[in-house]
C-alpha positions in Angstrom: 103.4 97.5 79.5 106.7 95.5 78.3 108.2 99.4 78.0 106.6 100.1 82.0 108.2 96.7 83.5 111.6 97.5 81.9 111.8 101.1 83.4 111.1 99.4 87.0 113.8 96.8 86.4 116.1 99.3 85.6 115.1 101.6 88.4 115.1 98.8 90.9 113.3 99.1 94.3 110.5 97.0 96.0 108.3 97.5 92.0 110.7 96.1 89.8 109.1 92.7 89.6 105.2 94.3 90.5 102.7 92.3 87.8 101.3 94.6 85.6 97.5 95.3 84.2 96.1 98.1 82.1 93.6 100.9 83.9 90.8 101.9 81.7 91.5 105.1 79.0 90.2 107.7 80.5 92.4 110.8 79.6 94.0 112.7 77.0 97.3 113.7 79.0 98.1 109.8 80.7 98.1 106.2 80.7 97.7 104.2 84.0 98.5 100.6 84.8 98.2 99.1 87.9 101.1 97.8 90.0 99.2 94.8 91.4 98.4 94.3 94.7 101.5 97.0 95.3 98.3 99.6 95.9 100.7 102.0 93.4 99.6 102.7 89.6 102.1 103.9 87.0 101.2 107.6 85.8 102.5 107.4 82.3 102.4 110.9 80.4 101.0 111.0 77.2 102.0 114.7 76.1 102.1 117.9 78.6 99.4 119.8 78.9 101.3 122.8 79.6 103.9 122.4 76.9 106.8 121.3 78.8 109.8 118.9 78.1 110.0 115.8 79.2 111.8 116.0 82.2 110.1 119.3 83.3 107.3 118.3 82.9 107.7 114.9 85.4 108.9 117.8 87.9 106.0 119.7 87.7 103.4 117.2 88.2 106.0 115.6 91.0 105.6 118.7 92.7 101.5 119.1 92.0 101.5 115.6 94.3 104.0 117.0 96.7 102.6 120.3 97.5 98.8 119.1 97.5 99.8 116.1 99.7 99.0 118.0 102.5 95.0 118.6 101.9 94.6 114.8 102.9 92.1 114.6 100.0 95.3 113.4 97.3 97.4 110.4 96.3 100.2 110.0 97.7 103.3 110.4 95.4 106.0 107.2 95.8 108.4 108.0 92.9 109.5 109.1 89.7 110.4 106.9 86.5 113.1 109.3 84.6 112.6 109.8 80.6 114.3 107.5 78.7 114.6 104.8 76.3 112.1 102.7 78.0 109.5 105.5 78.7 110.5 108.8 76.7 108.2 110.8 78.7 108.8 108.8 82.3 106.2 108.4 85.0 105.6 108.7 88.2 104.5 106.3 90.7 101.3 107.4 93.2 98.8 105.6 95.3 96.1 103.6 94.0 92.9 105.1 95.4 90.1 102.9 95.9 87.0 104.3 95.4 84.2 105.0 93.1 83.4 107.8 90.5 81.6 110.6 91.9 77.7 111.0 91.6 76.4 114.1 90.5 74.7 116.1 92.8 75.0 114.3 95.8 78.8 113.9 96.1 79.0 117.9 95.3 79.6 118.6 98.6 82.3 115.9 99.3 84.4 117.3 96.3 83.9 121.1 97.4 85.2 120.1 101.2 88.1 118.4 99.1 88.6 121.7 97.1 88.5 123.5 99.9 90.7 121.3 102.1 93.4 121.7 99.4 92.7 125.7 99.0 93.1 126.6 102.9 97.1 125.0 102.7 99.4 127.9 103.4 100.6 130.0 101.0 104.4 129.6 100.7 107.0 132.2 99.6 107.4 133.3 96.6 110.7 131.7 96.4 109.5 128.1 97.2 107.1 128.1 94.8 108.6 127.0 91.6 108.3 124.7 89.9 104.5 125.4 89.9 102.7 128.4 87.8 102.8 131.6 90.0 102.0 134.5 87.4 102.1 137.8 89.5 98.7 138.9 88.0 97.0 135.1 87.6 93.6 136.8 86.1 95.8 138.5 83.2 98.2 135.1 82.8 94.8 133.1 82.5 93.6 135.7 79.7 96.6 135.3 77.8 96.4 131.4 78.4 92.7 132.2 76.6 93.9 134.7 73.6 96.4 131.9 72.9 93.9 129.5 72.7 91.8 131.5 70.8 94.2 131.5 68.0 92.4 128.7 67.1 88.6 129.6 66.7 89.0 129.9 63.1 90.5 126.6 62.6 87.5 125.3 64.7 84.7 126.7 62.8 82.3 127.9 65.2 78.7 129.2 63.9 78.7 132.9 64.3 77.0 133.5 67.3 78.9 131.0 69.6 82.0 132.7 68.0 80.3 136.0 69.2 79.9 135.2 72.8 83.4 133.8 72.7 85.0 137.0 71.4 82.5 139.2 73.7 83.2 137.1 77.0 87.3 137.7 76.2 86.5 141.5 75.8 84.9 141.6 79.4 87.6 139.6 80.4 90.2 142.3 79.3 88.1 145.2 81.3 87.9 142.7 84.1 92.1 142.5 84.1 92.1 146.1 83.8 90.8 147.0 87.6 93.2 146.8 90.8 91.1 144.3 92.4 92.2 141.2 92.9 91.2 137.5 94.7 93.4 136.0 97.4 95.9 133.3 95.8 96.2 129.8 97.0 97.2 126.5 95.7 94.5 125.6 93.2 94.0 122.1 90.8 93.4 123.9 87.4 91.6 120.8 86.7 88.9 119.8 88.7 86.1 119.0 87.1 83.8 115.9 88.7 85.6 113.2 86.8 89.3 113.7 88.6 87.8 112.3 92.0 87.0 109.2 93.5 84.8 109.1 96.4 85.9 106.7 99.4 83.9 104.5 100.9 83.9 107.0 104.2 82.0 109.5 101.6 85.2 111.6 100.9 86.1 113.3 97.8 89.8 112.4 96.3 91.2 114.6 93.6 93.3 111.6 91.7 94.6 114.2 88.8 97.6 116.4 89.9 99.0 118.2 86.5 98.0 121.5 86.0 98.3 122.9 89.8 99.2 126.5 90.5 99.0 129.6 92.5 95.8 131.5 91.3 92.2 131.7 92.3 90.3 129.3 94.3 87.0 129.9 92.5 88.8 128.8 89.1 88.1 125.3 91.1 84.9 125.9 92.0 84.1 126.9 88.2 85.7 124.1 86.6 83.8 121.6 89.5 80.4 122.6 88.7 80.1 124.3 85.2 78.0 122.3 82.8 81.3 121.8 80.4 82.3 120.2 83.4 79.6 118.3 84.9 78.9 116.6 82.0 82.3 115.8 80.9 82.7 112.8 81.7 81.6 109.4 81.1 81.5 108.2 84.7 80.3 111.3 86.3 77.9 113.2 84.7 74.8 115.6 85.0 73.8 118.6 84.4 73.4 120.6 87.6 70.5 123.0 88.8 71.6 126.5 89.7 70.4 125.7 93.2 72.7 123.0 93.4 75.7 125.5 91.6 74.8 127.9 94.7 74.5 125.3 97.3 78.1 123.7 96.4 79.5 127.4 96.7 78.0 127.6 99.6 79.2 124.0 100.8 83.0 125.3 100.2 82.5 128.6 101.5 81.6 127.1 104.9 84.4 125.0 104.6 86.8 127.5 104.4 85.4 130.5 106.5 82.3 128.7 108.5 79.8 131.3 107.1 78.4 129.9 104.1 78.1 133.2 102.8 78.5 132.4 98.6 76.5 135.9 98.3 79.4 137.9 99.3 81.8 136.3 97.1 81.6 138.8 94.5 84.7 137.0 92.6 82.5 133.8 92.2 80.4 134.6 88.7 83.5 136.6 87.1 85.9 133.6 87.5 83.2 131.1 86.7 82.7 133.2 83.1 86.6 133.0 82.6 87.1 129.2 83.7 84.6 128.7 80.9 86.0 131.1 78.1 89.3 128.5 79.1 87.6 125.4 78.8 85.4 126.7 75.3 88.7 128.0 73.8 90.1 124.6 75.0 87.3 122.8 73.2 88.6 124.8 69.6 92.0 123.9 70.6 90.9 120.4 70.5 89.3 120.2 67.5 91.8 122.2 65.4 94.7 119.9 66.8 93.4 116.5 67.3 93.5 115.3 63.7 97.4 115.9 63.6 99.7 113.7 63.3 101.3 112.3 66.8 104.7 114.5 67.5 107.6 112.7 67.3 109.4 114.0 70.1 108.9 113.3 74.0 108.5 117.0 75.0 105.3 119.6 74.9 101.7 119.0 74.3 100.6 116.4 71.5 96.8 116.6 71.2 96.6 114.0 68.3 94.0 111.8 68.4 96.1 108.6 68.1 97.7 109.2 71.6 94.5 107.6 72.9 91.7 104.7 72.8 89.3 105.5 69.7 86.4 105.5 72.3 87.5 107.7 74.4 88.0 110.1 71.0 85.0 110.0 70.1 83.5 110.8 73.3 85.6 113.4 73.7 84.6 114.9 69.8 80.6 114.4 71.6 81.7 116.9 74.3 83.4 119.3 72.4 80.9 119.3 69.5 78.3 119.5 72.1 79.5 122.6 73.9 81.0 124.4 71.0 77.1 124.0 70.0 74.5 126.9 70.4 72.6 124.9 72.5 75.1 124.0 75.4 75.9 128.1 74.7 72.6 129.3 75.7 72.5 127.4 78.4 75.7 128.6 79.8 74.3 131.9 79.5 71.0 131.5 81.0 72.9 129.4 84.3 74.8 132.6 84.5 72.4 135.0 84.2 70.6 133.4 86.8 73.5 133.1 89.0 73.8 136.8 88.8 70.6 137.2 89.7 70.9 135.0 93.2 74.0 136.2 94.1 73.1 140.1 94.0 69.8 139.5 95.7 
């Protein structure tokens, strides 16, 4: 905190003096501290996710607040800490939402009106979309964003037949790339699983973790919002979801963007759902390859080591990824989607 209070003295501004206290560890990527009784919190990077340098990689998540701001279901973004000697990596400054962790199923439908609030903001032009991730074919950039990821199943040391699903699902996923069709684009999170929103006290969903945004496919959202590697992420939100209450939360965003509740129709929902998860299980490897490295010295790119966080929040995180790199949390994967399948051709 002594390095967070010196940044805002240099920097200046209505914060320079703000009292500072600690927010819980909840995340691999940042740190928060609260700016008391300012209603801002300090966004301190940890590492970036997506590999960037410092600096870039302030701009990019500056621009995930900025461009979701819109939705009305995000914090609002108030400034920008620069790297430097204080804070290598910077930080931004964002609104302080008040409001609880959501409860699994019932605030399903709150977060999927959220999702969908942020995923019916007008596409811009293709030239005002940078800084964010706009791949011209997003299913074959998130398949290369998997093969990469998958350079690390050996490391990891999956039994056999968890490897085998992994390395049959990325097959499929190739043929899948292959044909012309493709989903409408929007703005998307990349990272909304049930433990980036808070739920006000008006019953609404709030996605509080802006990093990873992009222009792809809604239903990567809807995957990563409901999946059971998702669900039962984390600590504060957690449970594992019926496929009636999968179907009826596709169902909850598909009225909120077309007011037909059709989720039948929506013949891209299973196929991204099966491709948000080879991400996420090829993530898990990732993990578990990298996390016993030693911290990187530098301020720029990713830095998975497991010293970049509380040791309690390690080991949960080793539970999770053990857990679903398991045959168990495999199977049922599979059976959810088979049965998905099933509902939605019927």
């Amino acid at each position: 905190m002594t390095r967070l209070a010196a940044a805002l003295q240099l920097q200046g501004g209505p914060w320079q003096d703000s009292a500072l206290e600690p927010v819980r560890d909840k995340g691999l990527a940042h740190d928060h501290i609260r700016l008391k009784g300012t209603g801002v919190l300090a966004r301190l990077p940890k590492q970036s996710q997506l590999g960037l340098p410092a600096q870039d990689n302030l701009a990019y998540q500056a621009a995930c607040f900025e461009r979701a701001a819109a939705s009305g279901h995000t914090p609002r973004l108030f400034g920008v800490l620069p790297p430097g000697d204080a804070l290598p990596r910077g930080g931004l400054l964002v609104e302080e939402i008040v409001g609880r962790s959501a409860r699994l199923p019932q605030d399903l439908p709150a977060i999927m009106r959220a999702l969908a609030a942020l995923h019916a903001l007008a596409l811009p032009p293709a030239d005002l979309r940078s800084p964010l991730i706009d791949a011209p074919d997003p299913l074959g950039g998130l398949l290369a964003d998997i093969e990469v990821q998958a350079l690390h199943l050996d490391a990891a040391q999956l039994d056999e037949p968890v490897r085998g699903v992994i390395n049959a699902g990325i097959v499929e996923l190739r043929k899948l790339c292959e044909q012309a069709s493709r989903p409408a684009k929007q703005l998307i999170s990349f990272d909304a699983h049930p433990g980036n929103f808070l739920i006000l006290a008006t019953g609404e969903a709030v996605l509080v973790d802006l990093e990873k945004c992009r222009y792809s496919y809604p239903g990567l959202d809807l995957a990563h919002a409901t999946l059971y590697t998702s669900t039962t992420w984390d600590v504060d939100a957690t449970a594992a979801l019926s496929v009636a209450e999968v179907i009826g939360a596709y169902e909850t965003w598909d009225a909120a963007m077309t007011g037909t509740g059709t989720a039948k129709v929506a013949v891209w929902h299973l196929p991204l759902r099966r491709a948000m998860w080879l991400w996420s299980m090829t993530w898990c490897a990732k993990w578990r390859a990298t996390s016993g490295q030693e911290p990187n010295a530098s301020a720029d790119g990713e830095d998975w080591s497991a010293t970049r966080s509380e040791a309690s929040l390690v080991a949960h995180v080793r539970g999770r990824v053990d857990h679903y790199l398991g045959t168990r949390a495999v199977k049922h994967v599979l059976q959810e989607f088979d049965a998905l399948e099933a509902a939605w051709r019927s």
